[in-house]
C-alpha positions in Angstrom: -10.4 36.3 94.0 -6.8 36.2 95.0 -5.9 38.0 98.3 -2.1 39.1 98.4 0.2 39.9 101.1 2.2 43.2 100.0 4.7 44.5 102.6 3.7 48.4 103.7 6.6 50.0 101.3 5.1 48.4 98.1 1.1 49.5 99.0 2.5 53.0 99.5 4.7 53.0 96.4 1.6 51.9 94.4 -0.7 54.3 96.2 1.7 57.2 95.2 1.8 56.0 91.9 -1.7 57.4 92.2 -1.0 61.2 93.0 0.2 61.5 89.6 -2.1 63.3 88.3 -2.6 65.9 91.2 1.4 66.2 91.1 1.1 70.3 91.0 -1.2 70.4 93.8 1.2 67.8 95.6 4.4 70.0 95.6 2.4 73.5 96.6 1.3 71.6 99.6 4.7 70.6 100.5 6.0 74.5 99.5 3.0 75.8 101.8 4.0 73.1 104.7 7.8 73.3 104.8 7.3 77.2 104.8 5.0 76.7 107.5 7.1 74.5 109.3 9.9 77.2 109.3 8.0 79.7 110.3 6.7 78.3 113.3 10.6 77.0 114.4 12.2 80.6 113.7 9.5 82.4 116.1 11.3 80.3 118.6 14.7 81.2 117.5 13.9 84.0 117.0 13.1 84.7 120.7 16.7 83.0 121.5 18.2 85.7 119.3 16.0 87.8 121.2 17.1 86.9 124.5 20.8 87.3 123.2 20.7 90.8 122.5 19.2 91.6 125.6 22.3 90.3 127.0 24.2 92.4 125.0 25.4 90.0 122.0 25.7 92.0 119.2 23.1 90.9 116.3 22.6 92.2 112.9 18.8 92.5 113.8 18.1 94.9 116.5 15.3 94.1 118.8 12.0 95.1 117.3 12.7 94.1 114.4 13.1 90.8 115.9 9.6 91.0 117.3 8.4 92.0 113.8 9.5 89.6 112.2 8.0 86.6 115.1 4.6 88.9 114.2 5.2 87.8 110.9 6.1 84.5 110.9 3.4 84.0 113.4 0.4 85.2 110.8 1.8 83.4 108.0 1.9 80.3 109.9 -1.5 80.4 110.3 -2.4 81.1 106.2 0.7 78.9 105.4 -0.9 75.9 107.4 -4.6 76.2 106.0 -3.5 76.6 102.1 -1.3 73.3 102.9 -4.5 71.1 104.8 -6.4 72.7 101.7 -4.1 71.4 99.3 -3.8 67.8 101.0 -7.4 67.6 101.5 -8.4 68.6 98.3 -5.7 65.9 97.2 -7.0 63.0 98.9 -10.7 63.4 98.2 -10.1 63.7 94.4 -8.3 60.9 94.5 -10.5 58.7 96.5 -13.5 59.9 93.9 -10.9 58.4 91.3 -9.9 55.5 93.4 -13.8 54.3 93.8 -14.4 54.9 90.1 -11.3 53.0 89.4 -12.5 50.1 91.6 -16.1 49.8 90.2 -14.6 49.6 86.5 -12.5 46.3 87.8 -15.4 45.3 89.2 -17.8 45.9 86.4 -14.4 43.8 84.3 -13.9 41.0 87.2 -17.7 40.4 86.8 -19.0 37.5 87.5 -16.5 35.3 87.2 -14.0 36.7 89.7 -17.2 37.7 92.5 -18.8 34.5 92.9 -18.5 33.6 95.9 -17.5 37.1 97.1 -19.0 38.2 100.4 -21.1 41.4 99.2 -20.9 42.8 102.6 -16.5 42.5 102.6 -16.9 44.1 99.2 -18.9 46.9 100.3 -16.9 47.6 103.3 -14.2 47.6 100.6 -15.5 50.4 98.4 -16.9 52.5 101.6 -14.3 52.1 104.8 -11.1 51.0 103.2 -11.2 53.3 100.6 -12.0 56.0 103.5 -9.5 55.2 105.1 -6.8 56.2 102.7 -7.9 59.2 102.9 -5.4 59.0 106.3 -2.5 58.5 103.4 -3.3 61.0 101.0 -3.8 64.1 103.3 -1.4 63.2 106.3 1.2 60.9 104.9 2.6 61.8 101.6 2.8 65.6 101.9 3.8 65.1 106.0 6.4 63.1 105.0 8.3 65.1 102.1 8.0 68.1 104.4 9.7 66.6 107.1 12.4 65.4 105.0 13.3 68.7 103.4 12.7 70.4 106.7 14.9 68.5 108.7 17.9 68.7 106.5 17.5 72.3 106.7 17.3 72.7 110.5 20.4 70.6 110.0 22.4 72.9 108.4 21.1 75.4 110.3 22.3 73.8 113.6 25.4 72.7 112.5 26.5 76.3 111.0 27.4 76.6 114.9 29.6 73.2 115.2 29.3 70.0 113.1 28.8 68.0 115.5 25.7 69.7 116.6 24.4 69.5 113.2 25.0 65.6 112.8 23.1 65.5 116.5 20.0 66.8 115.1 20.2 64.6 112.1 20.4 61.7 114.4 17.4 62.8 116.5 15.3 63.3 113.4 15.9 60.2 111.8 15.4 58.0 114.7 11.9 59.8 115.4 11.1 60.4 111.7 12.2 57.1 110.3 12.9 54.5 113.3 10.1 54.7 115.8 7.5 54.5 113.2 9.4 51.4 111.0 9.5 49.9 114.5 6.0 50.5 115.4 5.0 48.9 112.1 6.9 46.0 112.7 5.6 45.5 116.0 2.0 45.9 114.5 2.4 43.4 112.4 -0.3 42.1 110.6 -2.5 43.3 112.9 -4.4 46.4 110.3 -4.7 43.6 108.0 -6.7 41.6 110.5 -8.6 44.0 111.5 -9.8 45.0 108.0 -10.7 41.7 106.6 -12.3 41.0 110.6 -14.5 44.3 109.5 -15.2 43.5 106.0 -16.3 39.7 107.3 -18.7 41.6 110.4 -20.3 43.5 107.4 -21.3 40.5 105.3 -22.5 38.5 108.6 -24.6 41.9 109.5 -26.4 41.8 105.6 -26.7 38.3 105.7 -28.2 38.3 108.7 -30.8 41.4 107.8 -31.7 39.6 105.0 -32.1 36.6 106.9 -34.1 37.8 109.7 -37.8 36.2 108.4 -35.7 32.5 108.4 -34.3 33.5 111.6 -37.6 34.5 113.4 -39.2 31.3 112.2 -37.0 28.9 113.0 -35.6 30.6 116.9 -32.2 31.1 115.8 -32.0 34.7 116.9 -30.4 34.3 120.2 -27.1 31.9 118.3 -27.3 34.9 115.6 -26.9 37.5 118.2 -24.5 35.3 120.0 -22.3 35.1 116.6 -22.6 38.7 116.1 -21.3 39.7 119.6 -18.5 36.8 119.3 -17.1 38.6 116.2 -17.4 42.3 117.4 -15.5 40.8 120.5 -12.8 39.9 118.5 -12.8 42.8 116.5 -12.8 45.2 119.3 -9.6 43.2 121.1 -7.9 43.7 117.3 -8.5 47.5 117.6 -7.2 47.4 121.3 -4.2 45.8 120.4 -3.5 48.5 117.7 -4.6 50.8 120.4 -2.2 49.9 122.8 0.6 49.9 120.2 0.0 53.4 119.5 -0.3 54.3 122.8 3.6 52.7 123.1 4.9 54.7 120.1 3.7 58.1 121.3 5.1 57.4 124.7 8.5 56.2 123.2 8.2 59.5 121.1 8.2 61.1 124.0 10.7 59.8 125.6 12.9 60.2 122.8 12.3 64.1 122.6 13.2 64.9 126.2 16.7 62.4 125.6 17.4 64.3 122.3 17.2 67.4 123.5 19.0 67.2 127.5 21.8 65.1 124.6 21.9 68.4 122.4 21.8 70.7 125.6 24.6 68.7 126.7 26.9 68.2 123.7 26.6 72.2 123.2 27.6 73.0 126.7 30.5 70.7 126.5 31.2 72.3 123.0 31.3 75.8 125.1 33.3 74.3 127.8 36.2 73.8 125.7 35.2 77.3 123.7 34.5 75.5 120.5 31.5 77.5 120.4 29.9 80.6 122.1 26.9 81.2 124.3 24.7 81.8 120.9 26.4 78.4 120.3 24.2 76.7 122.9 21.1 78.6 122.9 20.3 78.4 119.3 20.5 75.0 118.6 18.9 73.6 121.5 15.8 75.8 121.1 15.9 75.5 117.0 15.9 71.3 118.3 13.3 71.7 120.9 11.2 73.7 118.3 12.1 71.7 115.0 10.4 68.0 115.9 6.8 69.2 115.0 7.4 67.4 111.4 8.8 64.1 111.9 6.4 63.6 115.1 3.9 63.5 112.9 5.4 60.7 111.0 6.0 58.9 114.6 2.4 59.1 115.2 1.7 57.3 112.0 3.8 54.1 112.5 0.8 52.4 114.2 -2.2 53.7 112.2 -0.6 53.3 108.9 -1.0 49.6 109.9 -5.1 50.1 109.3 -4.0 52.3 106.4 -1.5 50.0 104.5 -4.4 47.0 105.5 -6.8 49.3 103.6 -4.8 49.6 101.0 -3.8 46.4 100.1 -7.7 45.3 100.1 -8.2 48.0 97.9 -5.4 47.1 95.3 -7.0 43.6 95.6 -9.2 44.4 93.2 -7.7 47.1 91.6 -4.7 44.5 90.4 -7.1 41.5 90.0 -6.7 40.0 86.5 -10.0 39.3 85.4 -11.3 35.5 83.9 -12.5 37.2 80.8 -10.9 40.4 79.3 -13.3 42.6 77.1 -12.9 42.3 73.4 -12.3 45.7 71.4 -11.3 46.2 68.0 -12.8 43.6 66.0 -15.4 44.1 63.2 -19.0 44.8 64.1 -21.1 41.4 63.6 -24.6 40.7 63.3 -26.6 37.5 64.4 -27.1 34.4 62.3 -27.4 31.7 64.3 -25.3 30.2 67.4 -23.6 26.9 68.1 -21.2 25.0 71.1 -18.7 23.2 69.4 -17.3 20.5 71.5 -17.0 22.3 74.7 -15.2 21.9 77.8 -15.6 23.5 81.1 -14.7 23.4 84.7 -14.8 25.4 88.0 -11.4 23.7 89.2 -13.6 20.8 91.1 -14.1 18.3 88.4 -15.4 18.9 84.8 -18.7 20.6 84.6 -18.6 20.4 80.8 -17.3 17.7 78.5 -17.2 17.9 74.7 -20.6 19.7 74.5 -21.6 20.2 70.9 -25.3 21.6 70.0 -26.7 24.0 67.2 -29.0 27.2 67.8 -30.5 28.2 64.6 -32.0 31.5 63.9 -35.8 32.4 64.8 -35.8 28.7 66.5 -36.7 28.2 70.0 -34.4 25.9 71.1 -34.5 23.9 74.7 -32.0 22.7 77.1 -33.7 20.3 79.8 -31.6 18.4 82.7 -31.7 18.2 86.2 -30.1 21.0 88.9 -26.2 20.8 88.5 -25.7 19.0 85.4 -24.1 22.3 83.7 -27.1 23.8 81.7 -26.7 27.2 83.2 -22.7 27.4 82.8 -23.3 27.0 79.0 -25.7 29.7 79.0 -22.8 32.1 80.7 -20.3 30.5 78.1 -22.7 31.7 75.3 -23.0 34.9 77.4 -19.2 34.7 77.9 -18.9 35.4 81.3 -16.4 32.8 81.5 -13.6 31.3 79.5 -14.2 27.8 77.7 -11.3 26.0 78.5 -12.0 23.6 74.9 -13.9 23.6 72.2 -15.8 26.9 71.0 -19.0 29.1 71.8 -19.7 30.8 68.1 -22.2 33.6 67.0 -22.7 34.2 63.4 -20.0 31.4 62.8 -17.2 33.8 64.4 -16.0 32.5 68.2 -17.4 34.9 71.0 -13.3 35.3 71.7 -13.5 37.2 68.4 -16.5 39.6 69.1 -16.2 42.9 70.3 -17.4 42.4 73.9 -20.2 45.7 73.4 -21.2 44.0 70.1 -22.0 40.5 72.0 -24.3 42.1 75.0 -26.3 44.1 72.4 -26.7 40.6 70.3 -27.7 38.8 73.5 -30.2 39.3 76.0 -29.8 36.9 79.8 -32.5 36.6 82.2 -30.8 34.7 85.3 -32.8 32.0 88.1 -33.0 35.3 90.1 -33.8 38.3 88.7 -32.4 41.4 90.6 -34.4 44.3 91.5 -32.6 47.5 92.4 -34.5 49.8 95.4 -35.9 51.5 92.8 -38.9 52.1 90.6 -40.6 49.5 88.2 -39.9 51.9 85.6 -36.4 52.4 86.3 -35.5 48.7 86.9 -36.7 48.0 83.7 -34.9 50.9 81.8 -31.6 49.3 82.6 -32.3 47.4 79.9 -32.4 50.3 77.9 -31.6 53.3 79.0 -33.6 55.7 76.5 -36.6 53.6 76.8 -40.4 55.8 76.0 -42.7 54.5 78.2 -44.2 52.8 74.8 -41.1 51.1 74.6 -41.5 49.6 78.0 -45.8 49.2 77.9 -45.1 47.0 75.0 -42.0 44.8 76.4 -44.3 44.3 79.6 -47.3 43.0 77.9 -45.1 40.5 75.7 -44.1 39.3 79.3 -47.3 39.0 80.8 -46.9 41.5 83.6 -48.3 44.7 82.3 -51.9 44.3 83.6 -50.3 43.5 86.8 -48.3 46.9 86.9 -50.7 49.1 86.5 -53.3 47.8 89.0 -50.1 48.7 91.5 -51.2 52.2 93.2 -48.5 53.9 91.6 -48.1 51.8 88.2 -44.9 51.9 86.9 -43.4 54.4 89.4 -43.8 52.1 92.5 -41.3 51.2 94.2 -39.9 47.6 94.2 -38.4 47.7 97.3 -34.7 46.7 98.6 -33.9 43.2 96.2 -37.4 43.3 95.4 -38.8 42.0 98.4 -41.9 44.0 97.7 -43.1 41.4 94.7 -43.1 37.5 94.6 -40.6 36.0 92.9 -43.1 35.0 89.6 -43.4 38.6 89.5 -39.9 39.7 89.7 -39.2 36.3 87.2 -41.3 38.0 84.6 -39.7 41.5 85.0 -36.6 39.7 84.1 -38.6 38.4 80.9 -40.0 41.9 80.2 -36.4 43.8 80.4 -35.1 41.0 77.4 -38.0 42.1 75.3 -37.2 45.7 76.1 -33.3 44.7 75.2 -34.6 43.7 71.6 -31.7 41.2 71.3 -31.7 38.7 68.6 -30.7 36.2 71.0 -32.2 35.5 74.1 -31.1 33.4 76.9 -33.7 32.4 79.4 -32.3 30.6 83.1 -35.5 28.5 84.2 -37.7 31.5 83.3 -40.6 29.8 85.1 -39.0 28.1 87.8 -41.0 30.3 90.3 -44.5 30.3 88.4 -47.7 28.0 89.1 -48.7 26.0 86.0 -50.9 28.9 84.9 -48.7 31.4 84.6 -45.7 29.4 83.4 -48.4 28.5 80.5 -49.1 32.7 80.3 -45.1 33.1 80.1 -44.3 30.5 77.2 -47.4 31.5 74.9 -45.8 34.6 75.1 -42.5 33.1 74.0 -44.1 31.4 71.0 -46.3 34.4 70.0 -44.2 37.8 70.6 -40.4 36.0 70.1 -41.0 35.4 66.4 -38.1 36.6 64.5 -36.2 35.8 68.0 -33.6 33.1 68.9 -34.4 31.6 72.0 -32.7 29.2 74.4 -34.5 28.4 77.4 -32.8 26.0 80.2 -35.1 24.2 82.2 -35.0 21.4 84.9 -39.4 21.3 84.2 -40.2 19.0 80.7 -43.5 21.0 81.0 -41.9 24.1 79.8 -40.0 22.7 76.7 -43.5 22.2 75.0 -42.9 25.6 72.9 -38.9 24.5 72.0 -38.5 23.8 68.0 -35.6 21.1 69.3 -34.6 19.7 72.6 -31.3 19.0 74.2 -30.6 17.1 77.2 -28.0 17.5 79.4 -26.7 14.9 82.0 -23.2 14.5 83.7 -22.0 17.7 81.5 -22.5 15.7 78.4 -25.5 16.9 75.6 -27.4 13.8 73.8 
């Protein structure tokens, strides 16, 4: 899978795109902020107009009703605030239920093809922490943002109602906290979030790997280099987070700095202003307290410049996969088909290191059991994934029924075949359950019978639970004979026409593989079966035999 570098404006333009659908509840919580916003600046200036009538300026408020109206402002601050956090947060964790559903249907699509080789720990520190973390975005970016936008050109023209110049002052002072320091901090950061995020999502595979691996570990003393690996990474990790650290620790302190300069510069440009009576004493007052009360907005958007870093990092792992073109695109549209029979037709395949595949031709008649026998590498498994269409022939033709796979409604071609990898995978789960993914509406009949034609039933219910025990995490509760011939026993259970068996003895003794393929010969008549095997022992049951060897078929 392709990993591209997008620059922070182009991850937040596509993670807008997003809000779409929540628009309404996107511009109440900017009405509730900005309202808020205001209301917590005018209790401020409101005290300066305060003060100004006790000196005896003349006002068009009198006193209490100054007071009344801070009283005011000061309750609906409060509401104003929650109803806009509510609004945000409501926001972002819709959208990061949508976000996860959207990324497990491009997963579901870029599967397998585009996963092989795909750390399962980055990927599920993709779908759990990343998409977390946008959560940052959604409820304190987007909405913070617009608010302190429309709230600073209104404090604006607010300020410069007393002198122009004042005005333009304030517009500086926003900008440069609002807009600069932050596209400043980002700059300084870096790739640094990006880092940090693909560091975290590689710690999470080396953790799973080396849980599962902790048996091979034990055995063979490798704990103490394991450990030492472990601590190497969270080392670097943790100097990665300190040096984000330490750049948000500059930008607030620049902040700072900034806010004291901007207001002693609008303290001093107003008293100059009153020097040479170009404005009055309210002239002074007002706009340096409206200032020194008004940065509340774009602060927040100064404190973001270093963690939307991790965000933007987050973001663009996320949209990753999201924007991913899968190998194979699903087929919709086409006539519904039924099975008669299967054929390669001079097929041609490769990974991108050399030809796997080269001009394969064979025939898979109906109700025939038909065997593929080579040794480990030679290309017998990718044929069954072209027949299964996981992947793209790149020449020649897989065909079902005489019509190309290309041609088959994608829905219509897993219901005519049924796949039973090398490795069968177990969920954490019940027997029962495992085996209803097969089919989901399943009676227990249904599942009795497919069991027995594999040879496993017997075996299941002398479990202490039967079918409802518990297979454990991967299956690493049963051997792997036993979890090969639940694989067999969900393809009975699929009732496909076509069945495509990986070496479905590969991990049986000689007894059971015999158990296994009399069960093949007796309960898969009126089946189509291809079996792939390295083992000449098991192709005693095929109809017709074809070998494979340097990805050619004789």
């Amino acid at each position: 899978m392709k990993k591209e570098q997008r620059s922070g404006f182009i991850v937040m333009a596509r993670l807008i795109g997003l809000v779409r659908p929540l628009g309404g509840y996107m511009t109440l919580a900017v009405l509730l902020g900005l309202l808020g916003h205001l209301c917590a600046a005018f209790i401020t200036i409101l005290g300066g107009y305060a003060v100004l009538s006790v000196l005896g300026f003349a006002l068009r408020m009198p006193l209490w009703a100054l007071f009344a109206c801070a009283a005011i402002f000061a309750v609906l601050r409060g509401v104003l605030r929650y109803g806009e956090q509510a609004c945000n947060h409501f926001i972002a964790f819709k959208l990061l239920a949508l976000i996860r559903d959207k990324v497990f249907r491009a997963l579901r699509r870029l599967c397998p093809a585009k996963l092989e080789g795909r750390g399962k720990g980055d990927l599920i520190s993709v779908i759990t922490s990343d998409i977390e973390l946008l959560e940052v975005f959604y409820a304190h970016t987007i909405s913070p943002a617009l608010i302190a936008a429309l709230f600073s050109v209104i404090m604006c023209l607010f300020i410069g109602q007393y002198h122009g110049l004042l005005g333009l002052l304030a517009l500086a002072a926003y900008l440069t906290v609002g807009v600069a320091v932050p596209v400043l901090t980002s700059r300084f950061s870096g790739a640094d979030g990006l880092h940090l995020r693909t560091k975290t999502g590689a710690l999470s595979s080396f953790v799973l790997d080396s849980l599962r691996g902790l048996p091979e570990t034990q055995q063979y003393g490798q704990g103490s280099a394991r450990l030492a690996e472990m601590n190497r990474r969270t080392d670097e990790l943790a100097a990665d987070e300190a040096r984000l650290k330490r750049t948000a620790g500059r930008n607030s302190a620049a902040t700072g700095a900034l806010l004291l300069l901007f207001d002693l510069a609008m303290l001093l440009a107003s008293a100059a202003l009153y020097g040479r009576q170009a404005v009055g004493f309210d002239g002074v007052l007002i706009p340096t307290l409206a200032l020194m009360s008004s940065f509340g907005p774009v602060v927040a958007l100064a404190n973001l410049g270093s963690t939307l870093q991790n965000t933007f990092a987050a973001g663009n792992r996320v949209l990753d996969i999201l924007e991913e073109t899968p190998v194979v695109e699903d087929v919709t549209g086409q006539s519904e088909t039924g099975f008669a029979g299967a054929a390669a037709e001079g097929v041609g395949f490769s990974y991108g290191d050399g030809p796997i595949l080269q001009g394969v031709s064979l025939t898979v008649p109906q109700n025939e059991i038909v065997g593929i026998v080579g040794r480990s590498g030679s290309g017998k498994s990718t044929l069954l994934k072209l027949f299964m269409r996981f992947w793209q022939t790149q020449s020649g033709r897989i065909t079902l029924s005489g019509r190309d796979v290309d041609q088959i409604n994608t829905a219509n071609l897993r219901a005519l075949e049924g796949f039973v990898a090398q490795e069968t995978h177990l969920f954490h789960d019940s027997i029962r359950n495992n085996l209803r993914i097969a089919k989901r509406d399943a009676t227990d009949e249904e599942i009795a019978a497919a069991c027995k034609k594999a040879s496993i039933h017997d075996f299941i219910l002398s479990l202490p639970q039967g079918y409802d025990t518990p297979v454990g995490e991967l299956g690493d509760t049963l051997s792997g004979g036993e979890r090969q011939r639940l694989g067999l026993a969900r393809a009975f259970l699929h009732d496909a026409p076509l069945i495509l068996l990986d070496e479905p003895t590969s991990n049986l003794d000689s007894l059971n593989e015999a158990v296994i393929l009399r069960s093949l010969r007796e309960e898969g008549r009126g089946k189509t079966v291809v079996l792939v095997s390295h083992r000449e022992s098991t192709m005693r049951v095929a109809d017709r035999i074809y070998s494979v060897e340097n990805g050619r078929v004789s």
